[in-house]
Residue, then its C-alpha position, 0 to 999 in steps of 0.5 A: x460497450x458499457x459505460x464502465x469500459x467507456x469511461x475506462x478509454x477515455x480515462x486512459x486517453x488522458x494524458x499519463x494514464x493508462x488502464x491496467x487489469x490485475x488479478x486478484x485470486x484469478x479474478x480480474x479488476x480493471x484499473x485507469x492509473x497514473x502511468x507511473x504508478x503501474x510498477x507500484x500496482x504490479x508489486x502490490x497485485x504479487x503481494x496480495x496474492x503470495x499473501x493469500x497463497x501462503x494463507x490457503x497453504x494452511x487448509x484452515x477447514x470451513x474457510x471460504x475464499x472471503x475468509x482468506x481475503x479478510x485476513x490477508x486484508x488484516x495483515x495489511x491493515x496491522x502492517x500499515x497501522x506498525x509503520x503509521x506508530x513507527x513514523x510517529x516515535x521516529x517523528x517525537x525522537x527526531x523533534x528531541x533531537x532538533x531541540x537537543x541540538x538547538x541547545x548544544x548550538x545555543x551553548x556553543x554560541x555563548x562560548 
């Protein structure tokens, strides 16, 4: 057995872990996850590989397997950096907001 796999059954016999394998381009990658966590990592096995095949459906000449992976890679990472930019105006608005109504009670309570 080799230590990787050791390591593996012991993580898994840790309370609320569990080993998964998921497969990526038909290549299978093991994974000891929090229990709770499988659906999340089941979802996103679905989506990178929907995302690879609609990215090979455009049969880009010279592209290897790597080239494909890079930009469904990239697509993620222009996603989560969207979210991150989106999360940061909605936190400045949010603060303008709670000032706003600070004032408007401010201006209440004086009435």
């Amino acid at each position: 057995m080799q230590a990787a796999d050791r390591l593996g059954n012991i993580e898994s016999e840790t309370m609320g872990k569990q080993a998964i394998k998921l497969k990526i381009l038909g290549k299978p990658y093991a994974f000891t996850i929090d229990s709770e966590k499988e659906e999340l990592y089941r979802l996103a096995e679905r989506e990178v590989n929907n995302n690879l095949i609609s990215i090979r459906q455009k049969n880009i000449q010279g592209w290897t397997e790597v080239d494909y992976l890079g930009m469904t890679a990239l697509k993620f990472a222009i996603e989560n950096v969207d979210m991150k930019q989106h999360r940061e105006v909605k936190s400045d608005e949010l603060k303008e907001l709670e000032a706003l109504g600070a004032e408007i009670d401010a201006y209440l309570n004086k009435i």
